[in-house]
N, C-alpha and C positions, 0 to 999 in steps of 0.2 A: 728419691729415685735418682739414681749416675745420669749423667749429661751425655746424651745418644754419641759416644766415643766408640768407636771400632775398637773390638778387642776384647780383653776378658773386663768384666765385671770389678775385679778387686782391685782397690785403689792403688794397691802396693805393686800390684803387675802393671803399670802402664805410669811410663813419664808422666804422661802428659795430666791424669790424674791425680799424682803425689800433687805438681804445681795447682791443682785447681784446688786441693784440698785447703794447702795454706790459706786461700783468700776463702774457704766455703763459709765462716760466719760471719762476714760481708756481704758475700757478694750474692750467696744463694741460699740464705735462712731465708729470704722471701720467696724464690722464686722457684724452689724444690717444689715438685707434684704433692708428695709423700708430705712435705711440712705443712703447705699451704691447708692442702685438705683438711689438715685435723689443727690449724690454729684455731680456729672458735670454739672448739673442744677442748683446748690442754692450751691453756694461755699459762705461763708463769706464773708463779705464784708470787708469793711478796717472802722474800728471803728469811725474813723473821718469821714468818709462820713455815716456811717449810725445812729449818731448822729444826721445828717441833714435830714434822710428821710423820704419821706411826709406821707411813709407807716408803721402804726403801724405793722400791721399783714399780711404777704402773706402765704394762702393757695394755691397752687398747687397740682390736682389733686389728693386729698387726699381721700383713700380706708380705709373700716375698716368694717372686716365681721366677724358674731357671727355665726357660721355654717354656712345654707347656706342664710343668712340672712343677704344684704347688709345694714349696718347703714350706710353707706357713699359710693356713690357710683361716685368716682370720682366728690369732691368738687372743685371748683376755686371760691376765690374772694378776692378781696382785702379790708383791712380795712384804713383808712386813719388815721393821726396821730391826735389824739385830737378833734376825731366823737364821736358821742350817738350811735352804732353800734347795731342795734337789730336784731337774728335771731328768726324767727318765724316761728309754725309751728305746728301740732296735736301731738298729743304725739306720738310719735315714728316714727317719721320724721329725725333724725338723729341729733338736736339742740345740745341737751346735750352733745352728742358725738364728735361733733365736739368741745366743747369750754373743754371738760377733754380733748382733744389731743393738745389744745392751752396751757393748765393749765400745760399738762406734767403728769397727772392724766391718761394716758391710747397711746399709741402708733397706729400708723394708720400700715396697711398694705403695703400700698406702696403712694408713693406723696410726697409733698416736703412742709417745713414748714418755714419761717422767720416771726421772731421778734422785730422788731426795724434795721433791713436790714439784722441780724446776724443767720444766721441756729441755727432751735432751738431744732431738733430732738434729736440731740447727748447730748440735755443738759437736768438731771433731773429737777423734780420739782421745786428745794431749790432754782438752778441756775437762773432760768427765769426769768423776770423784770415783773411778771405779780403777782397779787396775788387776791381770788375767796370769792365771798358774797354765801353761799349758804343761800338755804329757811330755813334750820333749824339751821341757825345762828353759829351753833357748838361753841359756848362762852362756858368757863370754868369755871364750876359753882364756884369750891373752891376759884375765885380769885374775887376782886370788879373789878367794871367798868373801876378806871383806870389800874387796873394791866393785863385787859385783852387786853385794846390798848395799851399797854407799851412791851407785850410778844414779840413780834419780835423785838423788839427793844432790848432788853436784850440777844437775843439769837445769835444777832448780838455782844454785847459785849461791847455796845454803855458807852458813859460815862453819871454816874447820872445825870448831867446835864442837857446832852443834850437829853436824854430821859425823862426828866419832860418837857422841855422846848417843844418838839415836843408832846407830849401826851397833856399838857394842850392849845395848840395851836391847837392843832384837837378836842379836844373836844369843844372848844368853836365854830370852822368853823361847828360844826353838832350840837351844841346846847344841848348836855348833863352835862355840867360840873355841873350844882346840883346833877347828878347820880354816882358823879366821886368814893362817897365810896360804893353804893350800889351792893348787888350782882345778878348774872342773876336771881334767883327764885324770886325776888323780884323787878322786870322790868315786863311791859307791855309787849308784841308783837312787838309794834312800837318802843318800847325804847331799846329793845333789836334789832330789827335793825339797826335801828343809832347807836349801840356801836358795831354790826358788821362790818358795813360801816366805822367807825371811828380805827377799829381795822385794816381792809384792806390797806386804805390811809394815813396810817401814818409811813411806809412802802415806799411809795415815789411809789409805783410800774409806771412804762410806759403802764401796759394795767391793768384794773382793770375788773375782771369778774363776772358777776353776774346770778346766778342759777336761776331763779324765784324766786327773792327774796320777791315779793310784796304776793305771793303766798297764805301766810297763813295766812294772814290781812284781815279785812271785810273790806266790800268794800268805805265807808267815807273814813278810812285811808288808805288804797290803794290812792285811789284819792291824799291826803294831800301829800304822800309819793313820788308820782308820779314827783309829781310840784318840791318837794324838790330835789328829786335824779338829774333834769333836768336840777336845777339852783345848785344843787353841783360840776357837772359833768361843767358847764362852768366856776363855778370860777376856779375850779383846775387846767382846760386845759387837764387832764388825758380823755384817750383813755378809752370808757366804751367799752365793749361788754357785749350786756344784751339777757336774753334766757328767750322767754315767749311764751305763746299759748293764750295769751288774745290779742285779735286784737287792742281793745283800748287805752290798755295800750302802744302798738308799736307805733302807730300810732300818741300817743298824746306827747311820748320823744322821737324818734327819728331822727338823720341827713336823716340815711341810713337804708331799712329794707330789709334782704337777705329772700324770704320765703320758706321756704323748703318742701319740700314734698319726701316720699318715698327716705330718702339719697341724694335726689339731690334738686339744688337750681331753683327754680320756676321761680322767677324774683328774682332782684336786682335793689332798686331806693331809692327814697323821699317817703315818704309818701302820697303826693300829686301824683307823677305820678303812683303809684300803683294805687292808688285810681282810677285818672281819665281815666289811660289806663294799663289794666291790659293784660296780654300777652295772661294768658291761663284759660279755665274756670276754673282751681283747684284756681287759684289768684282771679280773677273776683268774689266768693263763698265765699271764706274765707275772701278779706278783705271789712266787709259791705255787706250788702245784691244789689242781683242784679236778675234782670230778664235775662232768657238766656234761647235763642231761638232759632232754626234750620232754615236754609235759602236757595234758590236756587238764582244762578246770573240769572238775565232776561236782562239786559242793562243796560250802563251806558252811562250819556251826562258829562262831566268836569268831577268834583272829586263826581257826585253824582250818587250814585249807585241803580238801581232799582232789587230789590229781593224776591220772594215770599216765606210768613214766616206762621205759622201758623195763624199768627193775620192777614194776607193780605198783601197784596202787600204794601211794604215798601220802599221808599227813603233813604237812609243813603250814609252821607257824606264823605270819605276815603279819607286818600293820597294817591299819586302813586304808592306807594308799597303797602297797601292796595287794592285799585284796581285791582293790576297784581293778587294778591292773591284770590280776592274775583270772577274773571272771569275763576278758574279754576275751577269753578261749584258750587259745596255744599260750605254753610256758615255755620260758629259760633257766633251766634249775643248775646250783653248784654244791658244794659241799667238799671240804677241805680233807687230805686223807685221814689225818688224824684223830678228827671228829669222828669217825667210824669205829667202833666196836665189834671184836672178834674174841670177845672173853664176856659176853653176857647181855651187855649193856645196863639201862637202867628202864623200870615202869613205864608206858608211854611212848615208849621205841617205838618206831619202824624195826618190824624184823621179817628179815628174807633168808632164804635156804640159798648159798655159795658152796662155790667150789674150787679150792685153791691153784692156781694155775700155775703162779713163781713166787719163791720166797727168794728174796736177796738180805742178806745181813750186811749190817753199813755201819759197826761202831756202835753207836747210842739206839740205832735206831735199826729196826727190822721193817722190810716193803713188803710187801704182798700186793700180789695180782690176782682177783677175786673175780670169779663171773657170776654174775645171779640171770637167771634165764637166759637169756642173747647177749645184754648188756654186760658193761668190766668196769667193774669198781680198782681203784688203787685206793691202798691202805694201809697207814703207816703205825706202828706201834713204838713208844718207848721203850728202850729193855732195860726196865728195872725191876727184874723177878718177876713180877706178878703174874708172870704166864709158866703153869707146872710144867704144860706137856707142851712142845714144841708142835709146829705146824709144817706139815709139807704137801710138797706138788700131789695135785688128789684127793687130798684129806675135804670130806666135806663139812660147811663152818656156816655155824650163825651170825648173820649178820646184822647187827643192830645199827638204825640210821635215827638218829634225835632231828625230832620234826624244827625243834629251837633251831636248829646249827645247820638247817639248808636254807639257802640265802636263792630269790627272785632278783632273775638278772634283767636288764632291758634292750639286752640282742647283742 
């Protein structure tokens, strides 16, 4: 926690804070709220064994309040040693906030924080094995390309040598070295991010952080950038932790994606099991579109559940723990658009009488806006032939719902 200082919160805005910070692993690794509280929890570990550990980053119940205004409200999770680490989430979800309390960039309220196994509260900025891509790149306009991935190198103290030797060795792993005299006002958007990214990793950092870095890219080079950050991040071996609010973009680099909402974390998976089994409608919403619908338990035979929803009486599939859950009454049903069937389906269906209300064509893919009684299904089709006769506004349409493929939400 900051030393009750008038003024703003961030070290970098206030004199008198930059000075307090120099002495802070002296003078106030003991006597920080936020450290004290959580030393008998997160004692240092012994060097050699956190050398070896599996875990890049542990957050423990990590707090951080701007009035009365939780950014964090009690975080846990773990990041593993040498993942694609992305937190996601709407803007003012608490991302940012937690990866400047990683950075060293901003102190939490209370909770506990390791690095490479090693408590990292008590340690500024400069100290940490970590170092940050932001969106606005922050390159030094006065210096060229190589002298802006050469700076921490210099300021370390390194010898000539070995700071050409490593600067021209990352330049060419990120494919700028024809940029290596030119200066930032004379770089592209993409080529000033790669000589950010190049300027971060040469560094050697153990967790490399990234702000929404794709952020201010149109979206081809987003895409290009995407592919590259995903196959940079494997040859390196280096732990990313990346912060975005584009679902796509998570979804298409990530090992692990934590989603946040309101200071806390939503889920925690793969990309795949968010996808295919999201916990809560804020998950189910945000990654990919989904249909989500209200439900009553009526019976169940084995793991199939009978429930009356607005679209009718439905069949869906559960596990045991689903089931226990789904016989205390009221449900939370979703179902992905594509799962839905408008060409037959298969044996075992749900099938409902629709009526098509809008057809939009997108390329690969055809939308349709479906109503079954009161309720509105969205449903997406691939266009790969398989449909003879086209569908329009009016047209009335079977619709097939696979009991498998609706997922039990828990609010």
């Amino acid at each position: 926690m900051w030393l009750p200082i008038k003024g703003a919160r961030s070290p970098f805005l206030n004199s008198q804070r930059v000075r307090l910070l120099a002495r802070w692993p002296h003078d106030f690794a003991s006597s920080s709220p936020a450290v004290s509280a959580t030393k008998s929890a997160l004692q240092p570990s012994d060097p050699k064994l956190a050398a070896h550990s599996a875990l890049a980053v542990e957050c423990q119940h990590l707090t951080r309040r701007f009035g009365k205004i939780d950014a964090l409200a009690g975080v846990s999770l773990n990041v593993r040693r040498g993942e694609f680490f992305t937190l996601l989430g709407p803007s003012g979800c608490g991302k940012t906030t937690l990866l400047r309390i990683i950075a060293g960039l901003d102190l939490p309220d209370s909770g506990g924080l390791r690095i490479g196994g090693v408590e990292a509260l008590p340690l500024p900025a400069w100290r940490r094995p970590v170092n940050t891509v932001f969106q606005s790149y922050a390159l030094f306009p006065h210096l060229s390309v190589s002298e802006n991935i050469a700076f921490g190198l210099r300021m370390q103290r390194l010898d000539s040598h070995h700071i050409v030797r490593r600067t021209t060795s990352v330049m060419e792993l990120t494919q700028i070295m024809p940029l290596a005299g030119r200066h930032p006002n004379e770089l592209s958007g993409g080529q000033k991010q790669r000589v950010a990214l190049a300027r971060a990793i040469v560094n050697e950092p153990e967790v490399l952080l990234l702000d929404e870095p794709l952020g201010a890219l149109d979206l081809k080079l987003r895409k290009e950038l995407q592919l590259e950050l995903q196959h940079l991040q494997k040859r390196l071996g280096i732990t990313f932790i990346h912060v975005t609010h584009d679902q796509d973009e998570a979804m298409s680099m990530s090992d692990r994606i934590a989603v946040m909402s309101a200071g806390r974390v939503e889920q925690l998976g793969t990309p795949e099991e968010l996808y295919e089994q999201p916990k809560t409608r804020f998950v189910a919403q945000f990654i990919g579109a989904c249909n989500l619908f209200d439900g009553k338990f009526v019976s169940h035979t084995g793991n199939t559940v009978e429930t009356e929803t607005p679209l009718g009486l439905l069949r869906v599939e559960l596990s045991a723990a689903g089931i226990d859950l789904a016989e205390q009454g009221q449900l939370s049903l979703g179902i992905r658009p594509e799962r839905i069937s408008l060409t037959g389906g298969e044996a075992g269906d749900n099938r409902l009488l629709g009526r098509v209300e809008e057809v939009i064509f997108n390329g690969a893919e055809t939308h349709y806006r479906v109503t079954v009684d009161k309720a509105e299904l969205r449903v997406t089709e691939l266009n790969s032939g398989r449909r003879a006769i086209g569908l329009f506004p009016g047209d009335s349409v079977e619709v097939s719902v696979p009991p498998r493929n609706i997922f039990l939400l828990e609010g």
